[in-house]
C-alpha positions in Angstrom: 0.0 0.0 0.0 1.4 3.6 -0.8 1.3 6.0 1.8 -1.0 9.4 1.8 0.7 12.4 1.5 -0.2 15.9 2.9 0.4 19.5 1.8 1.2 21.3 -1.4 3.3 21.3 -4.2 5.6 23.4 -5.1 3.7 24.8 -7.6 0.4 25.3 -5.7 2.0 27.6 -3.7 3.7 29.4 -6.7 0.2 29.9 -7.9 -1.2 31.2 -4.1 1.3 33.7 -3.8 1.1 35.1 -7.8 -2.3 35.2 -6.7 -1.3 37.7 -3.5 1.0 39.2 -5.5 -2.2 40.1 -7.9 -4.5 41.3 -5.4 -2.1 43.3 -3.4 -0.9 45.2 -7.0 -4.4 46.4 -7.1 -5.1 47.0 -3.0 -1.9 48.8 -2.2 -2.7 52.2 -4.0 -6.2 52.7 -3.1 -5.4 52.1 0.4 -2.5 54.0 1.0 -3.4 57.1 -1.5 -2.1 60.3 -0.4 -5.1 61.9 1.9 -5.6 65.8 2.1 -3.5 67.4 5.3 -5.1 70.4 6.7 -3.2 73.1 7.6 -3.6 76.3 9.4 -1.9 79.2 7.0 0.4 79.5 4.3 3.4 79.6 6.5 2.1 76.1 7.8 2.3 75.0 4.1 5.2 76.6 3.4 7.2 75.3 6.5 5.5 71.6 5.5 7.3 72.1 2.1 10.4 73.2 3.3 10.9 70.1 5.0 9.7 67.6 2.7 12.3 69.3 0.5 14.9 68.5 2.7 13.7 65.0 3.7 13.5 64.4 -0.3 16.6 65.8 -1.4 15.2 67.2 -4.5 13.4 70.8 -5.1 9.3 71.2 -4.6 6.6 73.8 -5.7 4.1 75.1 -3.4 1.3 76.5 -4.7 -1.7 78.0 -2.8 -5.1 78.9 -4.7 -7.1 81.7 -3.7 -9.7 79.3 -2.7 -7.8 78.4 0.2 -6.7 74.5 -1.5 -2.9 73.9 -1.7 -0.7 71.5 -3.5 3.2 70.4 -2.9 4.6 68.9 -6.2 7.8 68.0 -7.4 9.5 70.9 -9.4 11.0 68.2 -11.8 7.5 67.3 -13.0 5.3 70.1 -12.0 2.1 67.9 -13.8 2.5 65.2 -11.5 0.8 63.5 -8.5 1.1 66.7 -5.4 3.2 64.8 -2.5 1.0 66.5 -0.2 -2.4 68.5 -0.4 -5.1 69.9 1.4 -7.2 73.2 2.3 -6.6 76.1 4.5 -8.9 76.8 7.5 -9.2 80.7 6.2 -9.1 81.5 2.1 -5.6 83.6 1.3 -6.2 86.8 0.0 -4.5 86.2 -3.1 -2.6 83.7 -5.0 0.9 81.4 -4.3 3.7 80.0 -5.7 7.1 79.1 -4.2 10.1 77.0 -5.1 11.7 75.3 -2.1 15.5 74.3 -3.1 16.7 71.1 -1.8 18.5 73.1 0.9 14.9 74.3 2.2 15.5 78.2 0.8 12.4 79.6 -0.9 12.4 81.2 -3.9 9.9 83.0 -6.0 8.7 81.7 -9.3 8.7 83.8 -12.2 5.5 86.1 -12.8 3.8 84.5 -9.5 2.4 86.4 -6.3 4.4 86.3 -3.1 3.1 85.3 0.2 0.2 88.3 0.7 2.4 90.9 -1.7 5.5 90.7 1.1 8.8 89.3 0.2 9.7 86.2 1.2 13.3 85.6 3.1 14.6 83.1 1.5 16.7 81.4 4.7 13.5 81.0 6.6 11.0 80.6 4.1 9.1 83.3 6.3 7.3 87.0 5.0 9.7 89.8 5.3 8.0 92.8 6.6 
């Protein structure tokens, strides 16, 4: 008489975890998509960019709508996904754009507004008054 044997082939569990593979493929982005962060001013914004610069190594855009909804993007590819978004608790009165260097320093962008019509230090990433 032959003896049973128990468990799984080797290929049986190729197949399970192809199937994991699969599923997670699709799961992963929708669960760990980039939620909105609020945030209390532009400063806040600004100081959140200034650090994520740094952290990244590479330069970022901030750009505040007049609406009071901001976006953080990479200035390499200023059309992609923002690394960080969200809406202020009070509307700005106008328009903003920054570049934040790798180094953290802010700079303006050609032909946008800066923060409330003040300069902006570039060091601290703070309004000049």
């Amino acid at each position: 008489m032959r003896a049973l044997r128990s468990g799984l082939t080797l290929i049986e569990v190729m197949i399970v975890i192809a199937i994991l593979a699969i599923i997670a493929a699709i799961v992963y982005p929708n669960v760990f998509r980039q939620q909105p962060t609020p945030a209390a001013s532009e400063m806040t914004v600004v100081e959140q960019a200034k650090a994520l610069a740094i952290a990244r190594a590479e330069p970022l855009r901030v750009s505040i709508e007049r609406d009071g909804t901001w976006q953080i993007v990479s200035d390499a590819a200023p059309g992609s996904t923002p690394l960080a978004s969200g809406s202020l608790s009070e509307a700005p009165p106008q328009a903003l754009v920054l570049r934040v260097t790798e180094l953290g320093a802010c700079l303006p962008v050609e032909g946008a507004t800066a923060i409330e019509g003040a300069a902006v230090d570039a060091v601290s990433c703070s309004k000049r008054p």
